[in-house]
Jmol script that loads the backbone (N, CA, C; Angstrom):
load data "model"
ATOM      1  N   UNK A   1      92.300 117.417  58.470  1.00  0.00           N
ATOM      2  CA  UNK A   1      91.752 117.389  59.809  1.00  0.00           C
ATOM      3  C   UNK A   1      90.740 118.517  59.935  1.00  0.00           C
ATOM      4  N   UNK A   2      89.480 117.989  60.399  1.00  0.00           N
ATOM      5  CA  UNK A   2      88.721 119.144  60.525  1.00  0.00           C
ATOM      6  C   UNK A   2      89.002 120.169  61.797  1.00  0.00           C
ATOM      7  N   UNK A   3      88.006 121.380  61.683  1.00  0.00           N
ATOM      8  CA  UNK A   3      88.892 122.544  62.468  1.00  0.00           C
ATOM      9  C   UNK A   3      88.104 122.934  63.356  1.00  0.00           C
ATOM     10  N   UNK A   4      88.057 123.606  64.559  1.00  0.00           N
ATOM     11  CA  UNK A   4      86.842 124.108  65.075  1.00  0.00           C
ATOM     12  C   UNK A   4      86.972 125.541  65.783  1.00  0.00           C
ATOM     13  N   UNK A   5      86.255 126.730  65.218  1.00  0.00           N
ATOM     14  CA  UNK A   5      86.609 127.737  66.241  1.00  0.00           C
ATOM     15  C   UNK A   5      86.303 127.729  67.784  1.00  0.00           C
ATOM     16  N   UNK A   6      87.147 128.617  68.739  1.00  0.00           N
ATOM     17  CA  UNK A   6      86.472 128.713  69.848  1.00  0.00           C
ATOM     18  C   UNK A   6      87.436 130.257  70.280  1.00  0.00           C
ATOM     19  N   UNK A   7      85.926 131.214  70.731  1.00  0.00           N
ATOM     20  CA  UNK A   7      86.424 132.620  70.821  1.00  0.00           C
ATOM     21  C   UNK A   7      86.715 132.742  72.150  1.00  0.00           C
ATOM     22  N   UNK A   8      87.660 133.360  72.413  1.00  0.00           N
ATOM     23  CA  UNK A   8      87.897 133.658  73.961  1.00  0.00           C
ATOM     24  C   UNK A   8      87.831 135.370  74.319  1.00  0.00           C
ATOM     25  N   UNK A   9      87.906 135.428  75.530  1.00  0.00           N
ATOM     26  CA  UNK A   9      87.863 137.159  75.841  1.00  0.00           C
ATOM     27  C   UNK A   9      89.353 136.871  76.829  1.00  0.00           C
ATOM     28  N   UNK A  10      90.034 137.854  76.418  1.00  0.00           N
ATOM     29  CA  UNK A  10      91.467 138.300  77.342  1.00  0.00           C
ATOM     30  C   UNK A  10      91.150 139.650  77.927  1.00  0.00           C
ATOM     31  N   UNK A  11      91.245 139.978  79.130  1.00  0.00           N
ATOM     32  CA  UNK A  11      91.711 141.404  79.481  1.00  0.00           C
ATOM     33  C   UNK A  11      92.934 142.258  78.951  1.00  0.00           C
ATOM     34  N   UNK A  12      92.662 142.990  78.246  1.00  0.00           N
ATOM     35  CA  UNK A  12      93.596 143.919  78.094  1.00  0.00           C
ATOM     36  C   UNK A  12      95.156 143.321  78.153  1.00  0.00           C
ATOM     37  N   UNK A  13      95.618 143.584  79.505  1.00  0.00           N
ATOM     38  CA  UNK A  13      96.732 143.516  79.906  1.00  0.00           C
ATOM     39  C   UNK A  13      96.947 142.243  79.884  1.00  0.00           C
ATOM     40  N   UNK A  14      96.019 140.818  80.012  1.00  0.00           N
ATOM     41  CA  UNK A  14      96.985 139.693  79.201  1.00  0.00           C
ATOM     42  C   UNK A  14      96.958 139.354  77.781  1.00  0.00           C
ATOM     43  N   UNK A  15      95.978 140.406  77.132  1.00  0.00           N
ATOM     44  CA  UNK A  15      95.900 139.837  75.881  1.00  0.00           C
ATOM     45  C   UNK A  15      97.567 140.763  75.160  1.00  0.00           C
ATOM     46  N   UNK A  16      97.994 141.751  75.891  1.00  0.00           N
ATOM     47  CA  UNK A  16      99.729 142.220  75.693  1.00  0.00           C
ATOM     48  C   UNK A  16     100.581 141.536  76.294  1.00  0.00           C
ATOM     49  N   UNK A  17     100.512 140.738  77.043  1.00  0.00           N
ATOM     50  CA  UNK A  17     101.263 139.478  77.423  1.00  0.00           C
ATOM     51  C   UNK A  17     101.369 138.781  76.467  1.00  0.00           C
ATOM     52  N   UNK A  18     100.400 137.792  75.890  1.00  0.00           N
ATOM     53  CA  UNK A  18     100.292 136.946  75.061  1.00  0.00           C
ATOM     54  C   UNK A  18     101.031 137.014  73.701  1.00  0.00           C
ATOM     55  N   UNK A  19     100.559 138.169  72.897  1.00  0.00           N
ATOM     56  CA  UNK A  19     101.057 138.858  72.061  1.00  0.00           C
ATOM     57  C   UNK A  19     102.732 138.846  72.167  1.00  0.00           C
ATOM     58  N   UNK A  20     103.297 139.126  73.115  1.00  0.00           N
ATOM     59  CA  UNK A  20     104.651 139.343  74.096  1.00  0.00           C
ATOM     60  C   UNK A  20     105.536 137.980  73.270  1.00  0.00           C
ATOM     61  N   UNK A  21     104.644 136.805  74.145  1.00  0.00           N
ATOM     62  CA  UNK A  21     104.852 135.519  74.541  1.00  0.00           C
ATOM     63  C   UNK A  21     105.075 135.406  72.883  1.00  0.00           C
ATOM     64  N   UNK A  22     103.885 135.311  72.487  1.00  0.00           N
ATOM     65  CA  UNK A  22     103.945 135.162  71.002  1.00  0.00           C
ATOM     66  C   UNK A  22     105.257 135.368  70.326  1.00  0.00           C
ATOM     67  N   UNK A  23     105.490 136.674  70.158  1.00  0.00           N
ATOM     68  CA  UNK A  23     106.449 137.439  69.517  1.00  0.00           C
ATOM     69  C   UNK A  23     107.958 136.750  69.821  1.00  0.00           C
ATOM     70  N   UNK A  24     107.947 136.629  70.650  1.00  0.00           N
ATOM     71  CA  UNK A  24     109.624 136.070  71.654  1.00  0.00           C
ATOM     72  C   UNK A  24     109.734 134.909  70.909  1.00  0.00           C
ATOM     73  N   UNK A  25     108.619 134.057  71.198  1.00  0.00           N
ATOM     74  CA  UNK A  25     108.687 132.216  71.448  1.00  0.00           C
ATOM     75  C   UNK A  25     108.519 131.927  69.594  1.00  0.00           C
ATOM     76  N   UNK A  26     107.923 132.927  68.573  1.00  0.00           N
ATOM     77  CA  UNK A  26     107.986 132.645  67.161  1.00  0.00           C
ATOM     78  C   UNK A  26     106.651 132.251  66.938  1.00  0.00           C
ATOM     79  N   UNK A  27     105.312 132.134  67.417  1.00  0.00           N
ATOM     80  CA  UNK A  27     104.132 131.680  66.899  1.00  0.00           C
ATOM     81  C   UNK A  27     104.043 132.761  65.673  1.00  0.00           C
ATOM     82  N   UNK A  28     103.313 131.961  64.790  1.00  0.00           N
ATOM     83  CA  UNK A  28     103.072 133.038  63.560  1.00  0.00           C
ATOM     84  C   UNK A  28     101.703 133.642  63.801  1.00  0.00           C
ATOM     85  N   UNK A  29     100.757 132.978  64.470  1.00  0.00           N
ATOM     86  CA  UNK A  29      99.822 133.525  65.139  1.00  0.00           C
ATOM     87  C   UNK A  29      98.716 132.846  66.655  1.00  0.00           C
ATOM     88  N   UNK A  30      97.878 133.519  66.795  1.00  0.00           N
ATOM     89  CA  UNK A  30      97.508 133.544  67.902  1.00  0.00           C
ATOM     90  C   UNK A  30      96.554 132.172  67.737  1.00  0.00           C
ATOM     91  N   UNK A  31      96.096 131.637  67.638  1.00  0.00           N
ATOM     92  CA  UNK A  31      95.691 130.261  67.098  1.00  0.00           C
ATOM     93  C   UNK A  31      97.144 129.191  67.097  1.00  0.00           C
ATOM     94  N   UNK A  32      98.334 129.500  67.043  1.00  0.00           N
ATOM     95  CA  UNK A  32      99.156 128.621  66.975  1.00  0.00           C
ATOM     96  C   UNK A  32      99.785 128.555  68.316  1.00  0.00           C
ATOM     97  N   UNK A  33      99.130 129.479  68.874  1.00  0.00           N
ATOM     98  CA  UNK A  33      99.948 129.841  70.170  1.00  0.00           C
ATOM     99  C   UNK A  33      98.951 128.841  71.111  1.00  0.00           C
ATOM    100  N   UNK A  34      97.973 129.481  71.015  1.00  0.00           N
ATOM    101  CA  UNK A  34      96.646 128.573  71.745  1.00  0.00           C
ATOM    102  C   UNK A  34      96.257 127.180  71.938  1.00  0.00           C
ATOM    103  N   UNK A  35      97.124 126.460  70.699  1.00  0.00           N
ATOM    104  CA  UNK A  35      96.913 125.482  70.187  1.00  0.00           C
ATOM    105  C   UNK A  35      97.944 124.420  71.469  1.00  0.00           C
ATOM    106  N   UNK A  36      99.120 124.995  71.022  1.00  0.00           N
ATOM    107  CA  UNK A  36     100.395 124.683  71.831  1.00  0.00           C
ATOM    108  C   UNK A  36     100.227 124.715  73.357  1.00  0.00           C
ATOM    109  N   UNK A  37      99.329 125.962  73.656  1.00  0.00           N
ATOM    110  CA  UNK A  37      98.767 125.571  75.345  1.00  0.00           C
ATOM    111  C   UNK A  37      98.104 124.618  75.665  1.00  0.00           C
ATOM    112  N   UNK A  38      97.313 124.061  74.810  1.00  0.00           N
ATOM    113  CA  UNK A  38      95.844 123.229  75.139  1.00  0.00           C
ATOM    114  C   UNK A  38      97.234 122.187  74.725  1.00  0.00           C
ATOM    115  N   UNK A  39      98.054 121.407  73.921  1.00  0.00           N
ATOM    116  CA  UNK A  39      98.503 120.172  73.767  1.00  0.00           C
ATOM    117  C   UNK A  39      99.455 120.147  74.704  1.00  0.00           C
ATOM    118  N   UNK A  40      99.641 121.151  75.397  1.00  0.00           N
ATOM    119  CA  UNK A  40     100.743 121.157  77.031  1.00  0.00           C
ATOM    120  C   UNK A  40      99.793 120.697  77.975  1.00  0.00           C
ATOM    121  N   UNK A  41      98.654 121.355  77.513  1.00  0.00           N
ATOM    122  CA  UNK A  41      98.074 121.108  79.175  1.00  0.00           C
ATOM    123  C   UNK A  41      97.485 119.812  79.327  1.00  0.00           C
ATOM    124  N   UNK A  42      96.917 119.413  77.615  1.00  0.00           N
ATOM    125  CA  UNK A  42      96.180 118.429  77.809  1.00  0.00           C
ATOM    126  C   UNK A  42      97.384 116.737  78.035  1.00  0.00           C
ATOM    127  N   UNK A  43      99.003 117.412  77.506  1.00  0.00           N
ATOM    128  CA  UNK A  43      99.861 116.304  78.005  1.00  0.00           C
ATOM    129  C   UNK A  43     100.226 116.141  79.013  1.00  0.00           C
ATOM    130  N   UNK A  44     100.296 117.672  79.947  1.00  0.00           N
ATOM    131  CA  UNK A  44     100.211 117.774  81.269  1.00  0.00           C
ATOM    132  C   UNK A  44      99.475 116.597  82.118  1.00  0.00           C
ATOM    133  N   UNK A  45      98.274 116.652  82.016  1.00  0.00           N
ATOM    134  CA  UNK A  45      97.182 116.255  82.497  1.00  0.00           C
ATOM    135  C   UNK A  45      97.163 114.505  82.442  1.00  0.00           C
ATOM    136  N   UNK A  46      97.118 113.938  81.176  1.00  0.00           N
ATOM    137  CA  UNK A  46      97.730 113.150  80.925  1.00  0.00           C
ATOM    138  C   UNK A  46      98.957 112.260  81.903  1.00  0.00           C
ATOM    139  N   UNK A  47      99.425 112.984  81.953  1.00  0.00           N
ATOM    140  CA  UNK A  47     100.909 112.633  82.711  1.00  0.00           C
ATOM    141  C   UNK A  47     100.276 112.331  84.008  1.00  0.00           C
ATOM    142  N   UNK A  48      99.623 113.322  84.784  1.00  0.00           N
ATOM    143  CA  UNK A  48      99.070 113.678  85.885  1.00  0.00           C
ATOM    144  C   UNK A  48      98.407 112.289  86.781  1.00  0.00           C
ATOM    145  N   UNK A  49      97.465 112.026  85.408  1.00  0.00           N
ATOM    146  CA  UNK A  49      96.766 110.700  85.806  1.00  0.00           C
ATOM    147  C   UNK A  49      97.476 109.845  85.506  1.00  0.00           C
ATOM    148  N   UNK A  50      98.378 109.550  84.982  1.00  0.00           N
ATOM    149  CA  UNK A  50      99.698 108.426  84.818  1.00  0.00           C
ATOM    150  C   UNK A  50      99.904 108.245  86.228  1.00  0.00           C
ATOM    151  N   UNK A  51     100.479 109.219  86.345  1.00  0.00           N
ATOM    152  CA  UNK A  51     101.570 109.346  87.940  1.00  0.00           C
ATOM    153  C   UNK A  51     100.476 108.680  89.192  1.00  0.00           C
ATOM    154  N   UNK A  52      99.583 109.082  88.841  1.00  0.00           N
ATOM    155  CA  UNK A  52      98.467 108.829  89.785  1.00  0.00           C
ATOM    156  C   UNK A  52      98.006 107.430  89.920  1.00  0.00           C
ATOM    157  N   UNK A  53      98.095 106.564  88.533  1.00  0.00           N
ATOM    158  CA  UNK A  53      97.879 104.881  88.502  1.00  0.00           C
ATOM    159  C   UNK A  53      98.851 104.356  89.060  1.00  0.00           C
ATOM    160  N   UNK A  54     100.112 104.895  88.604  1.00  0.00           N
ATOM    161  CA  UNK A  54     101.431 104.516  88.549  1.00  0.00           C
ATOM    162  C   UNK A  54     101.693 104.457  90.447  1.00  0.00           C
ATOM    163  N   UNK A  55     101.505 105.603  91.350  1.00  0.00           N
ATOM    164  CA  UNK A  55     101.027 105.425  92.492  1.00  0.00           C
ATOM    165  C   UNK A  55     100.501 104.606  92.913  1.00  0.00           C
ATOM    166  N   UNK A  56      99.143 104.476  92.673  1.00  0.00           N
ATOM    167  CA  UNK A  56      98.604 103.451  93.392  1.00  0.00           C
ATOM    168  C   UNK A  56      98.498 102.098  92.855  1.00  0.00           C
ATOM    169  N   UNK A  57      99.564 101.960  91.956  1.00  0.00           N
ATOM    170  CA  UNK A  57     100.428 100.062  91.411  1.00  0.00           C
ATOM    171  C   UNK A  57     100.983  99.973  92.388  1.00  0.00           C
ATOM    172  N   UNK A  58     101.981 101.176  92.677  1.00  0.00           N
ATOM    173  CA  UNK A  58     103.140 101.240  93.948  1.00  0.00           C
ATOM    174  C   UNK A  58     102.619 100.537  95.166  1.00  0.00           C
ATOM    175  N   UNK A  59     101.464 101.230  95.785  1.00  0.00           N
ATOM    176  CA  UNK A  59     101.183 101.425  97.110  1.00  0.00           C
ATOM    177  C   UNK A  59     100.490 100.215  97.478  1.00  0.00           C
ATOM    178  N   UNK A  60      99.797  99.356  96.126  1.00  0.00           N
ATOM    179  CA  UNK A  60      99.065  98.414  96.010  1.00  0.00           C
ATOM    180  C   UNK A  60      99.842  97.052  95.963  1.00  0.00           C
ATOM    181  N   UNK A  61     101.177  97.409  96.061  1.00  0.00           N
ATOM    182  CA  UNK A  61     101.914  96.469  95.525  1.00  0.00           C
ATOM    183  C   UNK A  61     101.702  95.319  94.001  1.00  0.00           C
ATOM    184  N   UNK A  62     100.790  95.894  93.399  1.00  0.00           N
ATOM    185  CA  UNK A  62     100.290  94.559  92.203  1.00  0.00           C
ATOM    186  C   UNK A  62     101.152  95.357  90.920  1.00  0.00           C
ATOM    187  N   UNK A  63     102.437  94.728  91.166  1.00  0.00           N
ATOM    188  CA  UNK A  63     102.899  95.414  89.715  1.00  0.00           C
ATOM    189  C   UNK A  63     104.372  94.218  89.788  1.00  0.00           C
ATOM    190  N   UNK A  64     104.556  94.343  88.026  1.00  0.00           N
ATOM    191  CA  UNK A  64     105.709  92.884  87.885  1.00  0.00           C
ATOM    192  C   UNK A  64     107.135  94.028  87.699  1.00  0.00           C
ATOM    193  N   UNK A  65     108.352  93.487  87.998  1.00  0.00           N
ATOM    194  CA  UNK A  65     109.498  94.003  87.623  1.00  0.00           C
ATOM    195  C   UNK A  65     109.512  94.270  86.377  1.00  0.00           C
ATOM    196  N   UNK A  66     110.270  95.359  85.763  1.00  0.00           N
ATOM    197  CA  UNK A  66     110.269  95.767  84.542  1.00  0.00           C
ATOM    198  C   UNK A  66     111.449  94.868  83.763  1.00  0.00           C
ATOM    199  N   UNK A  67     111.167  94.210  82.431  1.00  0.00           N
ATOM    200  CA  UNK A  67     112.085  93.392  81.876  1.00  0.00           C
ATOM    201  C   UNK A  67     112.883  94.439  80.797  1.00  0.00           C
ATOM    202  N   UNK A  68     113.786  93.564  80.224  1.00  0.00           N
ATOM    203  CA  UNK A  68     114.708  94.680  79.173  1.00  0.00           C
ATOM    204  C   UNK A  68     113.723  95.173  78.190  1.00  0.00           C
ATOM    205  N   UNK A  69     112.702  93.888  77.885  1.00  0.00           N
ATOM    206  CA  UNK A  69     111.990  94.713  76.686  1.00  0.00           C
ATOM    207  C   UNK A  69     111.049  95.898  76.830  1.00  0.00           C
ATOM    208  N   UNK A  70     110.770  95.793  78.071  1.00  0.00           N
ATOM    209  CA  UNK A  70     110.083  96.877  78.943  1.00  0.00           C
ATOM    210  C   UNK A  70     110.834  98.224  78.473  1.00  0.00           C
ATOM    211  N   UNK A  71     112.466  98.042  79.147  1.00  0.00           N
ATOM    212  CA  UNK A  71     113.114  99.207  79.186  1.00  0.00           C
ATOM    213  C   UNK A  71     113.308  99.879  77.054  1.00  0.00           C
ATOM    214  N   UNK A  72     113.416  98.231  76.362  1.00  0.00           N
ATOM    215  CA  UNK A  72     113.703  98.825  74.900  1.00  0.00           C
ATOM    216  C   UNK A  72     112.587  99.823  74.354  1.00  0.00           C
ATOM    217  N   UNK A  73     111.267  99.115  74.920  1.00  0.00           N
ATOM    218  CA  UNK A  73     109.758 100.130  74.573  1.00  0.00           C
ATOM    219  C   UNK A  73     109.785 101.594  75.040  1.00  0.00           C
ATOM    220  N   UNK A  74     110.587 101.433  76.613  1.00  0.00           N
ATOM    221  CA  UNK A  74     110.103 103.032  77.283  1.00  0.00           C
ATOM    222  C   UNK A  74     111.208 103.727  76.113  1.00  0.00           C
ATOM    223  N   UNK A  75     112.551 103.240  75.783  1.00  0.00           N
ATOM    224  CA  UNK A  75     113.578 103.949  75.376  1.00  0.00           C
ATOM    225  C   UNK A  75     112.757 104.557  73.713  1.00  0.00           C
ATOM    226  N   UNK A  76     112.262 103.672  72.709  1.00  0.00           N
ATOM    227  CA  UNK A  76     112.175 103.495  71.783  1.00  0.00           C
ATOM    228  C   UNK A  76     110.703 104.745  71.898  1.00  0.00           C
ATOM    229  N   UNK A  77     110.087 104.685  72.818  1.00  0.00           N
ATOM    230  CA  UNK A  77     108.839 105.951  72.957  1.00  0.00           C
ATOM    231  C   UNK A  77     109.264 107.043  73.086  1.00  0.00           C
ATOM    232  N   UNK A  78     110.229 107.174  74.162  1.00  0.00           N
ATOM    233  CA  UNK A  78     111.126 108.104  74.127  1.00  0.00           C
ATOM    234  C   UNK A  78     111.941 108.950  72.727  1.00  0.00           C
ATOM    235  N   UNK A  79     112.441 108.087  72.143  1.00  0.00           N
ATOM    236  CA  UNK A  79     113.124 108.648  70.662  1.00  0.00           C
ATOM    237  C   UNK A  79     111.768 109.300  69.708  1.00  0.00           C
ATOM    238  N   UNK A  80     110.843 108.136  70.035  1.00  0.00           N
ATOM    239  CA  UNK A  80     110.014 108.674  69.001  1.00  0.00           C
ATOM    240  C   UNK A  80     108.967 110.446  69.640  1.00  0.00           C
ATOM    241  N   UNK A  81     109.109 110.667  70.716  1.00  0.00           N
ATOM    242  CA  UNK A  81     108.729 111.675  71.106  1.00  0.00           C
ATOM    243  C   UNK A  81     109.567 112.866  70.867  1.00  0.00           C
ATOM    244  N   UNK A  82     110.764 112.108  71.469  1.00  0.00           N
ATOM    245  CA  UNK A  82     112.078 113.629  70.673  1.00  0.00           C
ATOM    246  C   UNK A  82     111.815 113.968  69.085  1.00  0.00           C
ATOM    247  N   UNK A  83     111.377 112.552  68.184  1.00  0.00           N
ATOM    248  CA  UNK A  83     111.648 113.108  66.947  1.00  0.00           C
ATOM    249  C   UNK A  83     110.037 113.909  66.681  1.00  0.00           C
ATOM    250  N   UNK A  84     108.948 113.897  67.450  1.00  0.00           N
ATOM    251  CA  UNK A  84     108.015 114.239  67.346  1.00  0.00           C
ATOM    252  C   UNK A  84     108.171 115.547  67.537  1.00  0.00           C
ATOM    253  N   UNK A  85     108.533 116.009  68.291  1.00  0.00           N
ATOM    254  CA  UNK A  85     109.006 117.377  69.079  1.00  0.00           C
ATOM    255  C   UNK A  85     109.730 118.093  68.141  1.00  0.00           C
ATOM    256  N   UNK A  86     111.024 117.299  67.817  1.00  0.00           N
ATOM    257  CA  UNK A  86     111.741 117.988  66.801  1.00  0.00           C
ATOM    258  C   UNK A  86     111.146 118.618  65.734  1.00  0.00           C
ATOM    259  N   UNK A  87     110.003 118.038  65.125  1.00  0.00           N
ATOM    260  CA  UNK A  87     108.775 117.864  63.631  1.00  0.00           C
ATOM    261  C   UNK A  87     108.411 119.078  63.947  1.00  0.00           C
ATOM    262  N   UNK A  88     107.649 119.300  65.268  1.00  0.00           N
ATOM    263  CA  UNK A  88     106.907 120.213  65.389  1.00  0.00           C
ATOM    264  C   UNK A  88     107.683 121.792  65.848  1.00  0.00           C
ATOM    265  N   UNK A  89     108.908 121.894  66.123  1.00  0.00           N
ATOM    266  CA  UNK A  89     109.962 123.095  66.358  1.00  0.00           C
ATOM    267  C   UNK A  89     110.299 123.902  65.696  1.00  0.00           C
TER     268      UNK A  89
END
end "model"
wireframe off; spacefill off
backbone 0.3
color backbone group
């Protein structure tokens, strides 16, 4: 996978936070730490606008009852996210 730098400036006093955070939580370094914010935020976000379609299906009423195979897919995404998570721990 190709790589790409991007330099940031911290003040002082959060760049000893970070470091902190680092140290506690096990990043081996500051690039791994950074990395892990941006794939929170960017799943964050993600989610965000989910909730937000998912809303206005609601409000719009244009949406079908969920069938079992519905529920086997959400379950089966589900596992595969735990074991994703797990990979990356």
């Amino acid at each position: 996978m190709a790589t790409a730098t991007i330099n940031i400036s911290l003040p002082d006093t959060l760049k000893i936070e970070v470091e902190k955070a680092m140290e506690s939580d096990g990043y081996g370094n500051t690039s791994e730490f950074f990395r892990d914010l941006a794939r929170d935020y960017l799943k964050k976000r993600q989610e965000q606008k989910l909730e937000v379609l998912l809303l206005e299906a609601v409000e719009s009423n244009d949406f079908t009852p969920l069938t079992k195979a519905d529920f086997e897919a959400i379950k089966q995404r589900g596992l595969q996210r735990l074991k994703e998570k797990g990979a990356r721990s």
